[in-house]
N, C-alpha and C positions, 0 to 999 in steps of 0.2 A: 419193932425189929424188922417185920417183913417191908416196911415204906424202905425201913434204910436200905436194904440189897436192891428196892425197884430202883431206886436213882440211879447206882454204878449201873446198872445193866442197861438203863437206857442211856444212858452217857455214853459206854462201849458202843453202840449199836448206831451210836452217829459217827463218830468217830470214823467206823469201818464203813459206813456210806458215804461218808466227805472222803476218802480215801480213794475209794475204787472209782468215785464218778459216773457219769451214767456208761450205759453200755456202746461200743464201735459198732457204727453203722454197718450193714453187708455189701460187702464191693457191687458194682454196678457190671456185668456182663459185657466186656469190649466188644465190638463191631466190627464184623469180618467182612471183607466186600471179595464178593463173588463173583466171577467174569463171568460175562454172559457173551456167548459164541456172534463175531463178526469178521467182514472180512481178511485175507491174508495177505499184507504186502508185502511184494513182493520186489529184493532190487534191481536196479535199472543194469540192462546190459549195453556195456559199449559195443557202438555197432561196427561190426568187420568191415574196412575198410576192401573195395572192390576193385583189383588189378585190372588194367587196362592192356588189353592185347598188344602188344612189340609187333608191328606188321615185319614181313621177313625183307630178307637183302634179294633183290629181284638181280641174275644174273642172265646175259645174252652173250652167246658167242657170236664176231663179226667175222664170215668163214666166206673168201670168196666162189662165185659157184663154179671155176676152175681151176684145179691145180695141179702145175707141170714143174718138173726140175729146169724150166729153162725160165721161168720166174720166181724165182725166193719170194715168201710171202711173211709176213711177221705176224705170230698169234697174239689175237688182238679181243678184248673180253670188254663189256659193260657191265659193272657191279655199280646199281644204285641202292643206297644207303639211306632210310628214309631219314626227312627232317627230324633234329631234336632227337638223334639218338645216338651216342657216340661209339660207334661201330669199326672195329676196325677188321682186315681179313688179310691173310695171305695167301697169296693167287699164283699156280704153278700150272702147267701143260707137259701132258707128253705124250708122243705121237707114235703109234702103234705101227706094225705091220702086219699083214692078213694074217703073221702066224701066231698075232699079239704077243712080239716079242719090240721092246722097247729100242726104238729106232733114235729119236732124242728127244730129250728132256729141254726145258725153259723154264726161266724164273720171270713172270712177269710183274712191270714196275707201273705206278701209279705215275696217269698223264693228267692232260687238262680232263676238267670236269671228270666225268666217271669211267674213262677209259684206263685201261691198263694193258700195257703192249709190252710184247718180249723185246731185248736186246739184240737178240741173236733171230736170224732169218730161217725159214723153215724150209734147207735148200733136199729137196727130192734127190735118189739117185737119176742118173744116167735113164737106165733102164731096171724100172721099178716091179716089185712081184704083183703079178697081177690079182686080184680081186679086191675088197675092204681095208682100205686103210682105218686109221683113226685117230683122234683129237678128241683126249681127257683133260678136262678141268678137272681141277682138286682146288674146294675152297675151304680152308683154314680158317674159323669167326666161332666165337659166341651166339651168334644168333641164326635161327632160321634158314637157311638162303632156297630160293627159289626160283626156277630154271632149269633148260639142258646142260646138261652136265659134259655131253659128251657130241661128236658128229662125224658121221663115216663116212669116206669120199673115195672117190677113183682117182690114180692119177690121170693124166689127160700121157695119150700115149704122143712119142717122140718120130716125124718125120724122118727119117735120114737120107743124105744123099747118095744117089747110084756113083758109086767108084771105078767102077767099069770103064777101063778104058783111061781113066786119070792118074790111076797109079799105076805103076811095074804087076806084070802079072805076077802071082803068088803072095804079094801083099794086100793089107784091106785097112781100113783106119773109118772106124763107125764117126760120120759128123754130121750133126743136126742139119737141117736145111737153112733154120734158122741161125746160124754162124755165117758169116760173110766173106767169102772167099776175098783175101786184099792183096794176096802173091802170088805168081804161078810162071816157073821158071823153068827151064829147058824141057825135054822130052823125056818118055819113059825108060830111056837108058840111063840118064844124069841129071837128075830134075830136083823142084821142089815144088811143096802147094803150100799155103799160108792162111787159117781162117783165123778168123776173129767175131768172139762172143763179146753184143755189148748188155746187158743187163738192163739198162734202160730205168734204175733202180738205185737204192742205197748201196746194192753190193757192187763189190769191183768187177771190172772187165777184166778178159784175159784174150790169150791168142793162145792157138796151137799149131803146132807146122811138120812136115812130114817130107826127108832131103832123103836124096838116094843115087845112087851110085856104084860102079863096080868097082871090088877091092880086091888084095892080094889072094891066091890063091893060098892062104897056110891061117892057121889060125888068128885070131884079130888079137893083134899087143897094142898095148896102153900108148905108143908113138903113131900108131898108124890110126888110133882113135881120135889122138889130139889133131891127127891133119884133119879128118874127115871135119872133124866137128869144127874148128875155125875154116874150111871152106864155106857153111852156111853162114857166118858173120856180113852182116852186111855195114854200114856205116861207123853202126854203134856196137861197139865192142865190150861183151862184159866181163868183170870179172870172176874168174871160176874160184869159188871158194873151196871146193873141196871135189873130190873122185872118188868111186870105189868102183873094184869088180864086182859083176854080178852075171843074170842070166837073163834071159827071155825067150821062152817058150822052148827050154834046154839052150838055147844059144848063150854062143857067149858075149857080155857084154860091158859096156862102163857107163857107170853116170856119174853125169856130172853137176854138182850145185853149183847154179850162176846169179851172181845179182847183177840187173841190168841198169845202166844210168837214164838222166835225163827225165821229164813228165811224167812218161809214160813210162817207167822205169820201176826195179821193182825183183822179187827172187822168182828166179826159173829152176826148171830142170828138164837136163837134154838128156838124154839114153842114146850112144853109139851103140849098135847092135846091129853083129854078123849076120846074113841070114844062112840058109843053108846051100844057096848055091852062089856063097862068098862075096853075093851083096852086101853093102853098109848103108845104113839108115839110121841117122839120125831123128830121135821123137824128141820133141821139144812140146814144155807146157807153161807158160809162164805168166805171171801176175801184167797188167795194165797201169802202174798207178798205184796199184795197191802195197800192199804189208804181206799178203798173201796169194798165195796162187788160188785163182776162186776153183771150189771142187769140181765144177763142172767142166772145165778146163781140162782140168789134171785128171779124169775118170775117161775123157773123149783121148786122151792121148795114152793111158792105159788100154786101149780098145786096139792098137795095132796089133794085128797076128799074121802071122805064116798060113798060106792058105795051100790049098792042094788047086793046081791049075784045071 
């Protein structure tokens, strides 16, 4: 009886060992890798590119070392513009008076090479204020410029000639020395004198002339003006384009716009003017040639007055 229960038990007992198998091995412990401390790279930097200095616009004023209103002079500047830089600038002048109050202005234009000159001439008065003048550059650019900017000048004073003696007593007519006497007609009762300014220059020439004579005793009318004034006519006769009344020095008087023919031909104007002891004189200012009556002209023939004998 007991043999028989040992069988089934050990028959179970394999059974549940072909079953289970033998036992899972224990996993193997993974491998951890440790950094061990070395250098730190570091990335590359692009490198700053390194600007090249722009050298500046070198400016010079070309200013002669005298200047007189009986030479017109044109302001005249060097702006160099280095190679390989495309530079441009706008370039203006304007010229002062001692009380730096703005006398005139220019626009200057670009010449050969690096020169830049005004249009317009830089004609002085008559009889200018005395002390500092002046000549301002103003440059307009992008870049730099470097130079005088500015230059203070005198003007160069004006000669004139002694009257004394030439004209009727109680009249005076301020004229350069430098004007060249080309007329001179009767005596200090019924006369005339005739100069002429040449410029020697781009600007025009002119004349100015100073006729006299005794007139009616009653006030001066606009008939007894036209005779006096076509007496001074000499060959060339111009046409008066227009008259008005006016005064001079309280007197009374007319002027007349004349345009004259021929070369030397050109717009005038003459002034009939009473004086106070019923003389008539004719002042006459008028162009050479030109388009215009040059100012120096026309400022030497504003200069006539009434003088106390």
């Amino acid at each position: 009886m007991l043999y028989k229960l040992t069988i089934p038990i050990c028959i179970t007992l394999l059974l549940l060992t072909a079953c289970c198998g033998p036992a899972a091995p224990a996993p193997t412990p993974a491998f951890t890798l440790i950094p061990t401390a070395g250098p730190t790279l570091l990335p590359t930097q692009t490198p700053v590119p390194i600007e090249t200095p722009i050298p500046p616009l070198e400016l010079t004023i070309h200013w002669p070392a005298r200047v007189s209103a009986l030479q017109p002079v044109p302001i005249e500047v060097e702006l160099v513009i280095p190679p390989g830089i495309g530079a441009s600038a706008k370039v203006s002048a304007t010229v002062f008076d001692p009380d730096f109050v703005i006398y005139q202005s220019f626009t200057l234009l670009p010449q050969d090479g690096n020169l830049l000159v005004s249009k317009d001439l830089l004609q002085l008065p008559l009889e200018p204020a005395a002390g500092d003048w002046y000549l301002v550059i103003d440059v307009k650019s992008d870049f730099v410029v470097r130079g005088t900017r500015y230059e203070a000048f005198q003007p160069e004073p004006i000669p004139f000639r002694n009257m004394v003696g030439v004209l009727p007593a109680g009249a005076d007519l301020r004229v350069p020395q430098d004007f060249i006497e080309v007329k001179v007609q009767g005596d200090s009762t019924a006369g005339g004198r005739m100069w002429r300014y040449e410029s020697g220059d781009a600007s025009p020439d002119g004349e100015v002339a100073l006729w006299w004579a005794p007139g009616p005793l009653k006030p001066l009318l606009l008939n007894n003006a036209v005779v006096m004034l076509e007496a001074t006519y000499g060959v060339e006769t111009p046409t008066v384009v227009s008259v008005e009344e006016t005064e001079w020095q309280g007197q009374t008087a007319f002027l007349f716009h004349e345009t004259w023919p021929g070369p030397e031909g050109g717009p005038g104007k003459a002034w009939v003017v009473q004086g106070p002891d019923y003389w008539l004189y004719v002042v006459r200012a008028r162009a050479l040639g030109g388009s215009d009556i040059p100012q120096l002209v026309r400022e030497v023939g504003e200069t006539f007055a009434f003088v106390e004998e």
